[in-house]
N, C-alpha and C positions, 0 to 999 in steps of 0.2 A: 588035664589040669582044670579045675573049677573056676568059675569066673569071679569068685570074692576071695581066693586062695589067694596069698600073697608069698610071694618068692626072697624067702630071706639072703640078704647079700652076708657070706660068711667076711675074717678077716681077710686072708688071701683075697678073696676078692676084691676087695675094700681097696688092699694095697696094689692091686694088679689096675684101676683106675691112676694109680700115680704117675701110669706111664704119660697120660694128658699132659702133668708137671713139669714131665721130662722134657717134652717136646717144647712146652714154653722156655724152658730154661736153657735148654740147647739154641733155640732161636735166638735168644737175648744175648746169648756170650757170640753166637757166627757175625751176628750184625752190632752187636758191642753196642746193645740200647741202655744198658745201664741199672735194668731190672729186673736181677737176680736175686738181692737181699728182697725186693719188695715182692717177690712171687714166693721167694722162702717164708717168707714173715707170716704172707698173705694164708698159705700152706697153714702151718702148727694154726695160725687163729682159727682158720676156718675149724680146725676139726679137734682140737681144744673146744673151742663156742659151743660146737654143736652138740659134742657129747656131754657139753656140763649141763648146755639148756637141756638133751635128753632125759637124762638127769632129773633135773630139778623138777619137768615137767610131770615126769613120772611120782616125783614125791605131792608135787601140788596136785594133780587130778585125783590123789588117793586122800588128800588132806582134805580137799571142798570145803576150803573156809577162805569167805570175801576177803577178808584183809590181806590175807598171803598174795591174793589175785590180784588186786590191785595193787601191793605192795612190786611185786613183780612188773607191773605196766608203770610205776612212778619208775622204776631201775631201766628199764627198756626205755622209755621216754628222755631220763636223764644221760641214756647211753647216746644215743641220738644226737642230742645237741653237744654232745663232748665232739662226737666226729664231725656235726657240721662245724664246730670250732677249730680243731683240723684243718678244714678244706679252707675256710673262709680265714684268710691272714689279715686279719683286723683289728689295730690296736688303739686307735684314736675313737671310735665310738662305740660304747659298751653296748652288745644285742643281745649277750645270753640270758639273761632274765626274761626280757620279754619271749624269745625266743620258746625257752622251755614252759615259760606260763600258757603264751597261747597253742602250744604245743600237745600239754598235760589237758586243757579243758577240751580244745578245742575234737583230739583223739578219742577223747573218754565219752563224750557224747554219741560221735558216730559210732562207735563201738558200741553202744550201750545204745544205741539208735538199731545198728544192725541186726547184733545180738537176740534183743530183746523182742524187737516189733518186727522187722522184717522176718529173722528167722522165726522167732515167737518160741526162745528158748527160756526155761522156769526152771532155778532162779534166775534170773538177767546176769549172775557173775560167772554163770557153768565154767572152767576154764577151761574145758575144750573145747571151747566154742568162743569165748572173751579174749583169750591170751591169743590166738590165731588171728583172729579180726582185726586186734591192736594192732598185731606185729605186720600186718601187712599194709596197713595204713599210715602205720609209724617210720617202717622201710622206704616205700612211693613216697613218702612228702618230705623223709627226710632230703632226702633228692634233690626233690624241686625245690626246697627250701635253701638249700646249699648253692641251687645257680641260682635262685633269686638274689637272696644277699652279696653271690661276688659281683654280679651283674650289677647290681645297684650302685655298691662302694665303687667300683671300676668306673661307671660311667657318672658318677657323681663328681670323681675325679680328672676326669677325661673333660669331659666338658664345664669345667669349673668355672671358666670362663663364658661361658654362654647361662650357664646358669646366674652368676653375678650381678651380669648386663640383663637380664631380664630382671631381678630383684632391684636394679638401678632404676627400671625404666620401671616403677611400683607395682611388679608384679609380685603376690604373696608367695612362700614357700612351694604350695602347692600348686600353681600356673607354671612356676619355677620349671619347676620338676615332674612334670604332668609327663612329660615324654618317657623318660628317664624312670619314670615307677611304672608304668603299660610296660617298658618292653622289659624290666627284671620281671614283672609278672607273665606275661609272657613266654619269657625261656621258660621259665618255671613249671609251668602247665603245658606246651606242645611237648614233651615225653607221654604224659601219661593222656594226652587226644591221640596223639602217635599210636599209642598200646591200643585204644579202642577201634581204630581201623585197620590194624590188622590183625587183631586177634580171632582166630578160629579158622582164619585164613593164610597168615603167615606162619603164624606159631599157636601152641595149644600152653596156655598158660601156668603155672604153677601148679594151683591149687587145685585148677579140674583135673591136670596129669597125677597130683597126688589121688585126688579121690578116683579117680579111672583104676591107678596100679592099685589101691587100696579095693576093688571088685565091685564100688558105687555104677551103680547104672548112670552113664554116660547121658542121660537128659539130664536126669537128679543133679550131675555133676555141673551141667552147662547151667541149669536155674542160678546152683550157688555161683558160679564165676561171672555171671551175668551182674548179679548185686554186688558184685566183687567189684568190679570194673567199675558201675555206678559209683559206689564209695568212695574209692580212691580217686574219682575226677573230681568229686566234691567235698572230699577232705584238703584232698592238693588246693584245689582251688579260695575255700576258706582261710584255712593255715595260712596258707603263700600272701594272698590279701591282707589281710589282718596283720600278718609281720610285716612287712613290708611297709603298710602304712606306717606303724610304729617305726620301725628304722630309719624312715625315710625322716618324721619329724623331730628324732636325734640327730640327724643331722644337720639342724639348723638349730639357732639359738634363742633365746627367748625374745630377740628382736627381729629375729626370721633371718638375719644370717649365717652366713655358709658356715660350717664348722669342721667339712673334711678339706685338711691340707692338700697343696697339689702333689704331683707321683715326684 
């Protein structure tokens, strides 16, 4: 076999992977953990998803027109903050706006940061190269974006009372809750420091195991997930900042008091 030959998986095959499913699903009913509907669900999404983006991607790499491409990263982007809505059970202070604003500029930069100047792809929207970029940056921060905001609301709530008592003793919003926004930022970002220590050492990452089974020579491959890595520490790290700030001064009111109720 050649070394840029790639080995197509027929269906049988496909389905002959199901056996993975199996074993989870059989674990879940012997220990009676309760997530069988959530491994079922998890199943059809994932391979619904992927054969529609297959799909889709196949019609936009033959269409190469900017608008479609970015039309697709506003749908990606807007998908995002639906599932960190999801995770994050938060009904007393509104975050999805801000959320998806700094979300949609903040992504679309690095993207178009990477894309364009790093890779030095012409035009800057190629979507073989823009839709990929997105989604991996969009994936990693939705993440950390998700434990940043429970962390925050959690601990805003938890310690309601120490935060009060400092606002009593005239401390502004911000002194307030100095502690309590470092460590939602925090959680937020050791995933993706996590991923830079051990990658290439622990595990070989997505995108270079994609380009490797795809016959890319294996340095070529290491360059791109090199910038890869890059990116996504400093798109997490942006995004996560920036929301965060914003959240955090929703939750006070225009005379800097508390505005999340206690649990």
């Amino acid at each position: 076999m050649r070394m840029n030959q790639i080995i197509e998986i027929s269906i049988p095959q496909l389905l002959l992977a199901l056996l993975f499913i199996v074993i989870a699903q059989v674990t879940s009913l012997v220990h009676k953990l309760g997530l069988n509907r959530d491994i079922t669900v998890g199943t059809v999404r994932t391979v619904s998803q992927l054969f529609v983006m297959g799909y889709a991607l196949t019609f936009i790499f033959g269409a190469q027109n900017p608008w479609l491409t970015l039309g697709i990263f506003v749908v990606m982007v807007f998908s995002a903050v639906f599932i960190i809505r999801g995770r994050v059970k938060e009904k007393q202070i509104a975050y999805e706006i801000p959320t998806f604003l700094t979300m949609l500029s903040s992504y679309f930069l690095t993207a178009l940061f990477v894309s364009w100047l790093v890779i030095g792809v012409h035009p800057w929207w190629e979507p073989r190269y823009f839709i990929p970029t997105a989604g991996m940056v969009i994936g990693n921060s939705m993440s950390a974006l998700a434990i940043s905001i429970e962390r925050l609301f959690s601990q805003m709530r938890q310690q309601r009372e120490v935060v009060e008592m400092k606002l009593c003793l005239g401390a502004n919003y911000k002194e307030a809750s100095r502690d309590i926004f470092k460590g939602a930022v925090k959680a937020g970002m050791i995933p993706s420091i996590n991923a830079m220590m051990g990658v290439g050492l622990v595990f070989i990452p997505g995108m270079m195991s994609g380009q490797i089974l795809a016959g890319a020579d294996p340095l070529i491959a290491i360059r791109y997930q090199i910038v890869v890595m890059f990116m996504l520490v400093g798109s997490t790290a942006i995004s996560t900042i920036i929301v965060t700030l914003i959240i955090r001064r929703r939750c006070f009111g225009e005379s800097e008091e508390l505005l999340v109720s206690a649990e």
